[in-house]
C-alpha positions as CSV (number, residue, x, y, z in Angstrom):
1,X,-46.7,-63.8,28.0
2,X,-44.9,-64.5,24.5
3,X,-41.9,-66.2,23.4
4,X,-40.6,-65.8,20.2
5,X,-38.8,-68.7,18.6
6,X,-39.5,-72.3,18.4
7,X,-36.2,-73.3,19.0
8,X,-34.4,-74.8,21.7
9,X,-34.5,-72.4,23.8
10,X,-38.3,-71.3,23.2
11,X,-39.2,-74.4,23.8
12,X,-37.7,-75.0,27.0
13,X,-39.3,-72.0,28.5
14,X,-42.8,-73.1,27.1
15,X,-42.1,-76.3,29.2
16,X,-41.8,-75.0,32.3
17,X,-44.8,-72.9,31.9
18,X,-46.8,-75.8,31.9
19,X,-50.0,-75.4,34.1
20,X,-49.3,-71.9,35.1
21,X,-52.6,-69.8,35.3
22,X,-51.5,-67.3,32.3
23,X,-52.3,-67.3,28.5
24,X,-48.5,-68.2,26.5
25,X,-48.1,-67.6,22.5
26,X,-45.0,-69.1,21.3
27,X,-44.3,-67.5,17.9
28,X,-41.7,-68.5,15.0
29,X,-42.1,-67.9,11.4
30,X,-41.8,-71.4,10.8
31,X,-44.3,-73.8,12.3
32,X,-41.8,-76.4,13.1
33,X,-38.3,-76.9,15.6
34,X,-35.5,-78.0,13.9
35,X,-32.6,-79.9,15.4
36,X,-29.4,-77.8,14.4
37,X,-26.6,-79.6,15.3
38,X,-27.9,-82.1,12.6
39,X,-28.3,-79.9,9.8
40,X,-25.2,-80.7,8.0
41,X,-26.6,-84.4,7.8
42,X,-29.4,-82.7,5.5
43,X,-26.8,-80.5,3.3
44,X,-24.6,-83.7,3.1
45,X,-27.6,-86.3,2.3
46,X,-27.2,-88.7,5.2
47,X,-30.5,-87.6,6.8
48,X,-33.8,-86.1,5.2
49,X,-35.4,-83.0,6.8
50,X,-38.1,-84.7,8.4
51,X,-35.3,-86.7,10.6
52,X,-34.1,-84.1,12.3
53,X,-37.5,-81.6,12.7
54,X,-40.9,-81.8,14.1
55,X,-44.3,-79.4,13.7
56,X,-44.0,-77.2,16.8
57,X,-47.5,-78.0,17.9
58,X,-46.9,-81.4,17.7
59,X,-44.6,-81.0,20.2
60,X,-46.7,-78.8,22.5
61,X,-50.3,-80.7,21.7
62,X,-50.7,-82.1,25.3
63,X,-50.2,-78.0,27.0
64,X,-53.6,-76.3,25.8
65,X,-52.3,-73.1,27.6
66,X,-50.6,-72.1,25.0
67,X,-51.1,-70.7,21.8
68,X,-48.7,-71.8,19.0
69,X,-48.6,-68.7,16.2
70,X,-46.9,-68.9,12.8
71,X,-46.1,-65.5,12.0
72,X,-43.0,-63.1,11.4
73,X,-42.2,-60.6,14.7
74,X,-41.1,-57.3,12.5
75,X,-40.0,-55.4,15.6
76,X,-40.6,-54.7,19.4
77,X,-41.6,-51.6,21.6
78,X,-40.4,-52.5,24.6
79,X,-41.8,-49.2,26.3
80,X,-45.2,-49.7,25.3
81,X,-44.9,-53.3,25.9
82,X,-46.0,-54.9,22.3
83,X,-44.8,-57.1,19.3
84,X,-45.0,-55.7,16.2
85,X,-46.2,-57.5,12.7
86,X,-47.1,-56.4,9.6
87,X,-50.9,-56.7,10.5
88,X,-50.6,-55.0,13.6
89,X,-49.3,-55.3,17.3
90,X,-49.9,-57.3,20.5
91,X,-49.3,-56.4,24.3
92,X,-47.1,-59.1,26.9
93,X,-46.8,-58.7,30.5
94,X,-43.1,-61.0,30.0
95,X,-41.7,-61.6,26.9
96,X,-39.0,-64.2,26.6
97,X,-36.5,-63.6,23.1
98,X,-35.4,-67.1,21.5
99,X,-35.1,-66.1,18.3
100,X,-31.5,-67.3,17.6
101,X,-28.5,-66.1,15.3
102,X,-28.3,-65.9,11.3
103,X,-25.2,-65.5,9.1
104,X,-22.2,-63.1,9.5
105,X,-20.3,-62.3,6.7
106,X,-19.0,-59.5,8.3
107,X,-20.0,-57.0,5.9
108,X,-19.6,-58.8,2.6
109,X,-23.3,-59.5,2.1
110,X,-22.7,-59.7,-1.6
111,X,-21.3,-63.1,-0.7
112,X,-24.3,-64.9,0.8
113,X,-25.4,-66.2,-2.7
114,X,-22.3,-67.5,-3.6
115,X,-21.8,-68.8,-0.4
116,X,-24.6,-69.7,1.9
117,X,-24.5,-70.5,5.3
118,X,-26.2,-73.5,7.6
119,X,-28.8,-72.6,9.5
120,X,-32.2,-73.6,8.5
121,X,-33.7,-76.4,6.5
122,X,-33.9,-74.3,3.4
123,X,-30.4,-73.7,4.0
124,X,-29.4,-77.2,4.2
125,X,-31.7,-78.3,1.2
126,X,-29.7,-75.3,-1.0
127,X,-26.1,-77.0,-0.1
128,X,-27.3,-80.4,-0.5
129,X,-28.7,-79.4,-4.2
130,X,-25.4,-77.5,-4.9
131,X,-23.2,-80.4,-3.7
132,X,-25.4,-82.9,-5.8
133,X,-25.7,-80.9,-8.6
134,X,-21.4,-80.5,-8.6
135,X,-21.8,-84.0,-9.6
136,X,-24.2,-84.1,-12.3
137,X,-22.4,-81.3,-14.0
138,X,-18.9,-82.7,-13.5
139,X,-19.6,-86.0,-15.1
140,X,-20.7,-84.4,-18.1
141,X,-18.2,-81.5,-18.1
142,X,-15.6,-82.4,-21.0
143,X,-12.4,-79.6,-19.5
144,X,-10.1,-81.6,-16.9
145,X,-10.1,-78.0,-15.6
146,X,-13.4,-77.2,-15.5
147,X,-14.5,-80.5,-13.9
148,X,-11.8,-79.9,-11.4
149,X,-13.4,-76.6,-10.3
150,X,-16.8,-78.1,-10.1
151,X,-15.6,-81.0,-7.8
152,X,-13.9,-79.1,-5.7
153,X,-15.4,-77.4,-2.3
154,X,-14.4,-75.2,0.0
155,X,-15.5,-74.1,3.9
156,X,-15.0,-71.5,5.3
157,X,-14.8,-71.6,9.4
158,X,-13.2,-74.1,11.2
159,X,-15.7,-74.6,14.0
160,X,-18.0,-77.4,14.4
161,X,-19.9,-76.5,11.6
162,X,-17.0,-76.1,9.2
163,X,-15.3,-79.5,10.4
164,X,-18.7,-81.4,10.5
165,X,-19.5,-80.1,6.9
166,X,-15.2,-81.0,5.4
167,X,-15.8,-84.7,7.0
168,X,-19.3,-85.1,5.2
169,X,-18.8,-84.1,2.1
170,X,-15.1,-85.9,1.5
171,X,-16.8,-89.0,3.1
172,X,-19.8,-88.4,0.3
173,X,-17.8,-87.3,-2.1
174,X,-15.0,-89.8,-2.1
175,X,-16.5,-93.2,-1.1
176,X,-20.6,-93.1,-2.2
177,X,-21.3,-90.8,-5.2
178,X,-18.1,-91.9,-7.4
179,X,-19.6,-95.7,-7.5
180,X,-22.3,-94.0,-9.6
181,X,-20.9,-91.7,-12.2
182,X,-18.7,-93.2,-14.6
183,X,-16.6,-90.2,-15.6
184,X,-15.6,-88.8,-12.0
185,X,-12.4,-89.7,-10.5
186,X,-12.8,-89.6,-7.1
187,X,-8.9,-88.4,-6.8
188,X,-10.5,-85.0,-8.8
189,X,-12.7,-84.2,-5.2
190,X,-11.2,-81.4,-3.6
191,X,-12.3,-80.1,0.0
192,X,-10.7,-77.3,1.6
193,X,-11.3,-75.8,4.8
194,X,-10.2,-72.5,5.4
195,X,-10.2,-71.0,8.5
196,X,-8.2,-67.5,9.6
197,X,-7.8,-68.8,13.6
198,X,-4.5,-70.5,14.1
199,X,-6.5,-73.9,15.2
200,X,-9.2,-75.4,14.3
201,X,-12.6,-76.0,17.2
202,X,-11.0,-72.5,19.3
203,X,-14.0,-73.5,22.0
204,X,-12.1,-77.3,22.4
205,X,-8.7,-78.3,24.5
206,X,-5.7,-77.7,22.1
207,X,-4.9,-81.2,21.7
208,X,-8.7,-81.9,20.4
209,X,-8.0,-79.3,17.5
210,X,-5.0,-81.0,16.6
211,X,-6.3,-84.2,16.4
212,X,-9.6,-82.8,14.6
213,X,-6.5,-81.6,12.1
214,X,-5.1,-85.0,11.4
215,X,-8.7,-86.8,10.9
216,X,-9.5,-84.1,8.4
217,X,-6.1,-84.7,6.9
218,X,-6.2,-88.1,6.9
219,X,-9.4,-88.1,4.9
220,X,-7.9,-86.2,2.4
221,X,-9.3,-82.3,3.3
222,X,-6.9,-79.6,3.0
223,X,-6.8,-77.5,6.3
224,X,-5.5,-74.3,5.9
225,X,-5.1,-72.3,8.5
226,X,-4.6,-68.6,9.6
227,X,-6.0,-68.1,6.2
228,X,-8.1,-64.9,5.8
229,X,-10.7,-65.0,2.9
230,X,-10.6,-61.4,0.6
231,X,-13.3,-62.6,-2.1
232,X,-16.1,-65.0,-2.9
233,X,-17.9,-65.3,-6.2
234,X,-19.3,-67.9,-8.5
235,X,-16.1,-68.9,-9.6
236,X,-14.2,-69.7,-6.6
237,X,-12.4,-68.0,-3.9
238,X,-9.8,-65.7,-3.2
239,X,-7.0,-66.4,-0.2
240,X,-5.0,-63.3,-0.2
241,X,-3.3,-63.4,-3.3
242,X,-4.3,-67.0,-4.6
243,X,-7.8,-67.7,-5.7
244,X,-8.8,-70.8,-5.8
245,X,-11.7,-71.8,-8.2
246,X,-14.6,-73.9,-6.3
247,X,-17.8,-74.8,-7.8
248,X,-19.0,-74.9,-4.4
249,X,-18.6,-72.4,-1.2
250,X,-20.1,-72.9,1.9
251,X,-19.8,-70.4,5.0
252,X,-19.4,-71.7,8.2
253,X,-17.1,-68.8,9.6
254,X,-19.3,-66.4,12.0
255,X,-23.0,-65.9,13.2
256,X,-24.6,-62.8,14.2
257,X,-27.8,-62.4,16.4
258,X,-31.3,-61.7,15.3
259,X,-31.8,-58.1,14.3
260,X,-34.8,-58.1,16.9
261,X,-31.7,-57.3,19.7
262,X,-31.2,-53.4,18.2
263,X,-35.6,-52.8,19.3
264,X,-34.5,-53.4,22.8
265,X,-32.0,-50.0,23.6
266,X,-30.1,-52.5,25.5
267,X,-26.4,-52.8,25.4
268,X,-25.1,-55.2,21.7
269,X,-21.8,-56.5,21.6
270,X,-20.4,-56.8,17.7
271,X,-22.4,-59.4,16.7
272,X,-25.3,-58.0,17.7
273,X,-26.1,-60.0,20.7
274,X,-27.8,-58.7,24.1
275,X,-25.5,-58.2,26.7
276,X,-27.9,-59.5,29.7
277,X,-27.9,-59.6,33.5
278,X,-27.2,-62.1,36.1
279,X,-30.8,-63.3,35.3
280,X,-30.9,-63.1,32.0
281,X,-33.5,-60.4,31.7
282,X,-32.9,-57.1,29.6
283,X,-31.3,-54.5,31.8
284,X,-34.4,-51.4,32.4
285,X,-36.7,-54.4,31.7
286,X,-36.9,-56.9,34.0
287,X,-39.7,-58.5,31.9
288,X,-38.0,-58.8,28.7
289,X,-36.1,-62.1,29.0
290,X,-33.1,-62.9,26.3
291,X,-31.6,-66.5,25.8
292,X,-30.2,-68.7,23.7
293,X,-27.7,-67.1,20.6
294,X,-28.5,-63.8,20.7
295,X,-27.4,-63.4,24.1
296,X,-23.7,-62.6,25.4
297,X,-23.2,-63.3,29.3
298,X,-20.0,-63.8,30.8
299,X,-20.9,-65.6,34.3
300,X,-18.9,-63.8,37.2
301,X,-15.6,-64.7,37.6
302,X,-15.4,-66.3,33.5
303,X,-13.0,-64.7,30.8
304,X,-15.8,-65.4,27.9
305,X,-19.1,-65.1,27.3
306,X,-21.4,-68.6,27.5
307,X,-20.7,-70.5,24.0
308,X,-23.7,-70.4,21.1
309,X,-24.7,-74.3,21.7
310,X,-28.1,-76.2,22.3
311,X,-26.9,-76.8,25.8
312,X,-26.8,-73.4,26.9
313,X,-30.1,-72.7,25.4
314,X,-32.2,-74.8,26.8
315,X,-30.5,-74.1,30.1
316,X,-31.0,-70.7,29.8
317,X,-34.8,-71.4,28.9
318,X,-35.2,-73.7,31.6
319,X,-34.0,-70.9,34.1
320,X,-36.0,-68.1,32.4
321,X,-39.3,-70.7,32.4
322,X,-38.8,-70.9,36.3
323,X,-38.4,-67.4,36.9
324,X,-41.3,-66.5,35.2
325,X,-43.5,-69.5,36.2
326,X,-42.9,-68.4,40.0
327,X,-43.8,-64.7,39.7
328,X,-46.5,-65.6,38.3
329,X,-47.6,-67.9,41.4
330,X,-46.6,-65.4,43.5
331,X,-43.7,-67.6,45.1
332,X,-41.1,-65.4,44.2
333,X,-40.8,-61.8,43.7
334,X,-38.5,-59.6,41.1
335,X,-36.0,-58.7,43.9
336,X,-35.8,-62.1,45.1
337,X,-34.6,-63.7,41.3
338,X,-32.1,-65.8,41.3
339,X,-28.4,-66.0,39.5
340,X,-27.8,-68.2,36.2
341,X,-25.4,-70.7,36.6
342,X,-24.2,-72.3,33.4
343,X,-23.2,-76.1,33.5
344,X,-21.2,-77.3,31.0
345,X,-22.0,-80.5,30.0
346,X,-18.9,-81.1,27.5
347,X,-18.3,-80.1,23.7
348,X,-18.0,-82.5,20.8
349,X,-17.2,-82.4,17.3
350,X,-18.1,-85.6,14.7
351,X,-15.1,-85.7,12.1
352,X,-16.4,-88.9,9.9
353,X,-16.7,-92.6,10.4
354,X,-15.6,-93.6,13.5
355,X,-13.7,-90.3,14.4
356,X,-14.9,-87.5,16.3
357,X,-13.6,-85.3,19.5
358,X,-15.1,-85.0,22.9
359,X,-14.7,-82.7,25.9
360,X,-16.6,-83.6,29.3
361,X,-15.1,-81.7,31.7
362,X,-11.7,-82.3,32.7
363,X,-11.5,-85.9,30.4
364,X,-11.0,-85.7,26.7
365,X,-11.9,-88.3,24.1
366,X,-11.0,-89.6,20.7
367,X,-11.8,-91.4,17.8
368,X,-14.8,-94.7,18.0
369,X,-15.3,-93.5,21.6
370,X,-15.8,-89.9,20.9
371,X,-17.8,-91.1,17.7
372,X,-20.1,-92.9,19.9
373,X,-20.6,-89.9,22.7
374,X,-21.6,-88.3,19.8
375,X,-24.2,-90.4,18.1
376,X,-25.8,-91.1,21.8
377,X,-26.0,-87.1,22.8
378,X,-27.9,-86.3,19.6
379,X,-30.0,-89.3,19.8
380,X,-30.9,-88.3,23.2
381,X,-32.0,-84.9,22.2
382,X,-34.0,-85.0,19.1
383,X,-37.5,-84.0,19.5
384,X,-39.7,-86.9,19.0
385,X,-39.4,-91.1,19.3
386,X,-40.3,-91.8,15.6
387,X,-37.2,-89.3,14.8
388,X,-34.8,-90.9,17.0
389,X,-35.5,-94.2,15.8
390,X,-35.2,-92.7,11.7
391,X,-31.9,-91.3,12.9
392,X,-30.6,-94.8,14.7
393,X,-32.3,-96.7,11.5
394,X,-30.6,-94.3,8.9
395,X,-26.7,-94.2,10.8
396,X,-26.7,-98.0,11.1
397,X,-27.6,-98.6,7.9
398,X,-24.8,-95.9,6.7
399,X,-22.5,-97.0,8.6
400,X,-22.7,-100.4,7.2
401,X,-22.8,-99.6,3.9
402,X,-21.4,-96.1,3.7
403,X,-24.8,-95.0,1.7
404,X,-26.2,-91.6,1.5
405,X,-29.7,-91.9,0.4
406,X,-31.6,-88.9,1.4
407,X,-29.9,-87.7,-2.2
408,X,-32.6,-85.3,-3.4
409,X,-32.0,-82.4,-5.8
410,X,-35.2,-80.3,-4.8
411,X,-35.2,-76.6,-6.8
412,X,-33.5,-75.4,-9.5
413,X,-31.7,-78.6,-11.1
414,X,-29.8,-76.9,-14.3
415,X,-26.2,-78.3,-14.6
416,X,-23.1,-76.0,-15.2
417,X,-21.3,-76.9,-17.8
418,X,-18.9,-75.1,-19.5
419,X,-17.3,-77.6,-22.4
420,X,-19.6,-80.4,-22.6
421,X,-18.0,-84.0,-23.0
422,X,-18.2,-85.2,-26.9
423,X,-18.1,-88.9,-26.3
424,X,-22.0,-88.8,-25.5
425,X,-25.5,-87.5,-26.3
426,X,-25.0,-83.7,-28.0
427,X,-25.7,-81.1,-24.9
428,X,-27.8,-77.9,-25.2
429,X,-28.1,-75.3,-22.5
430,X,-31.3,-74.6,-21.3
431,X,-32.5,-72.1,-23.5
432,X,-30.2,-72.6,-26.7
433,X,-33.0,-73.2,-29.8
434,X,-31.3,-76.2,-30.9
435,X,-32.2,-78.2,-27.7
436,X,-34.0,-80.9,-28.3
């Protein structure tokens, strides 16, 4: 059988394939698993990548049944039963899909280099080099203007992702990286959120967005809501009629699924995920398996389909590992599969030091006690010890100190300036003859 993705999802069905008498390749086109939820600690320099990742194989290396591959899946024939890749195909008796969501910008693709999204470690590494790069170029930048525009950063999507990313960066922005440059007033750092919903967190209670609202405001972001972004370029963007210059853009506003979802002649809703059955399996192929966030299943009797989360993956890949790992025992037959039932084990949000929202259930929390949910949860699900006590090390230490120190500008590192200062050494552009 094969799985393809590494994620949490893929991984939880490899799990409960343990000891099964079948051969199972798990294939990503990255050979590690990265913890997402954490990614905005990357892009906003609190954590480094290896904190938050760990070499698939690594993970696996005690389950020799399984065969880790580190290639790129270019399509699938689901009638003939094989997974295509450049070099050729390969036959499955189940397959199980875990290969997650990218970014939706709803049809404005021209945007993505202006504004890139969050959802790998190259991803994260890109904002993190923009965000520190703002700074380098601002505290040379002689125009009030122009250095206004550099320090200034806006997100778009008011999810978890948006509000995660608007708390980082003001707390970076404001309180660690000012101490350093000597021509940055911290007042000058501007982060707006924009978000076209009328609240932010839509998946939380009402009274969680609102207080998400006043921690955001209270650190000094602009929320602005109901606000539906026309334009994004290298300048800035564009709110109806106002555009608003930004050095920096980040899109945390919609997802869609893996393009693998439009191989399968199954049933896509608009974001291109695979509309499933009861057992998660591809209706006309009950052994083509789909979890994780390229699925949409509304459970029976529910008004929305199952949120995008780690939680529901690795539930989902727990229940698809069973299934299989029984069939192929002989302990349970394809008539006799069972129904998913999704538990919800609460939603949370971090907002910055000592703030964050919770939902478990019926109870709702707030502030150091939400903060500290929060901390303990991820903890609790990285993969790995050594991570989990980097993670522990690196928040106590922040949290004592407020440092950020996983401040590395890896790639391109050219400033933009536009009027260099002339209280200091003469500036050249990169390429201008004169530079010495």
């Amino acid at each position: 059988m094969i799985i393809i993705g590494g994620g949490f999802g893929g991984l939880a069905v490899q799990r409960r394939l343990t000891g099964i008498d079948a051969r199972v390749a798990l294939i990503d086109r990255q050979n590690h698993h990265v913890f997402q939820p954490l990614l905005y600690q990357v892009a906003t320099a609190s954590l480094s990548p290896a904190s938050i990742s760990a070499p698939i194989r690594a993970t696996i290396n005690d389950q020799a049944e399984c065969d880790v591959v580190l290639a790129e899946v270019k399509g699938i024939d689901p009638d003939r039963k094989r997974v295509i890749f450049d070099e050729g195909s390969v036959g499955y008796d189940y397959l199980v899909l875990a290969a997650g969501a990218t970014h939706n910008y709803f049809g404005n693709d021209d945007w993505a280099p202006h504004a890139p999204g969050l959802k790998s470690l190259s991803d994260a590494t890109e904002i993190r080099r923009r965000l520190l790069l703002a700074f380098e170029s601002a505290e040379h930048e002689g125009d009030l203007e122009s250095q206004r525009a550099e320090l200034t950063f806006a997100v778009v999507g008011g999810g978890p992702t948006g509000v995660e990313l608007c708390g980082a960066i003001k707390e970076i922005a404001t309180h660690t990286l000012p101490r350093e440059y000597q021509n940055i007033d911290p007042r000058a750092v501007r982060v707006i959120l924009l978000e076209g919903a009328p609240r932010l967190l839509g998946a939380f209670p009402e009274e969680l967005s609102a207080r998400a609202k006043r921690d955001l405001e209270d650190l000094g972001v602009e929320v602005r809501l109901g606000t539906q972004v026309t334009e994004i370029n290298g300048d800035g963007v564009r709110v109806g009629d106002e555009f608003i210059p930004a050095g920096n853009t980040i899109w945390a506003a919609g997802v869609q699924a893996n393009p693998l979802t439009k191989d399968l002649g199954a049933e896509l809703d608009r974001s291109g995920r695979v509309i499933v059955g009861s057992d998660l399996s591809v209706p006309g192929h009950p052994e083509i398996f789909a979890i994780g966030d390229l699925v949409s299943y509304t459970p029976e009797g529910s008004e929305h389909p199952l949120p995008g989360v780690a939680q529901t993956a690795m539930q989902m890949g727990r229940f698809v590992g069973d299934t299989i790992r029984d069939e192929i025992r002989g302990t349970r037959t394809r008539d006799q599969r069972g129904v998913f039932s999704y538990h919800d084990k609460g939603s949370m949000a971090i907002i910055g030091k000592n703030r964050a929202v919770a939902a478990v259930g019926d109870r709702k929390f707030t502030g150091f006690i939400a903060w500290l949910m929060w901390a303990f949860v991820h903890i609790a699900f990285l993969v790995g010890f050594r991570n989990r006590i980097r993670v522990m090390f690196n928040w106590g230490w922040k949290w004592l100190l407020g440092s950020h120190d996983a401040r590395l500008i890896i790639g391109d590192t050219r400033m933009r300036i536009r009027t260099p200062r002339t209280d200091e050494f003469e500036y050249h552009a990169p390429g201008d003859p004169d530079r010495g």
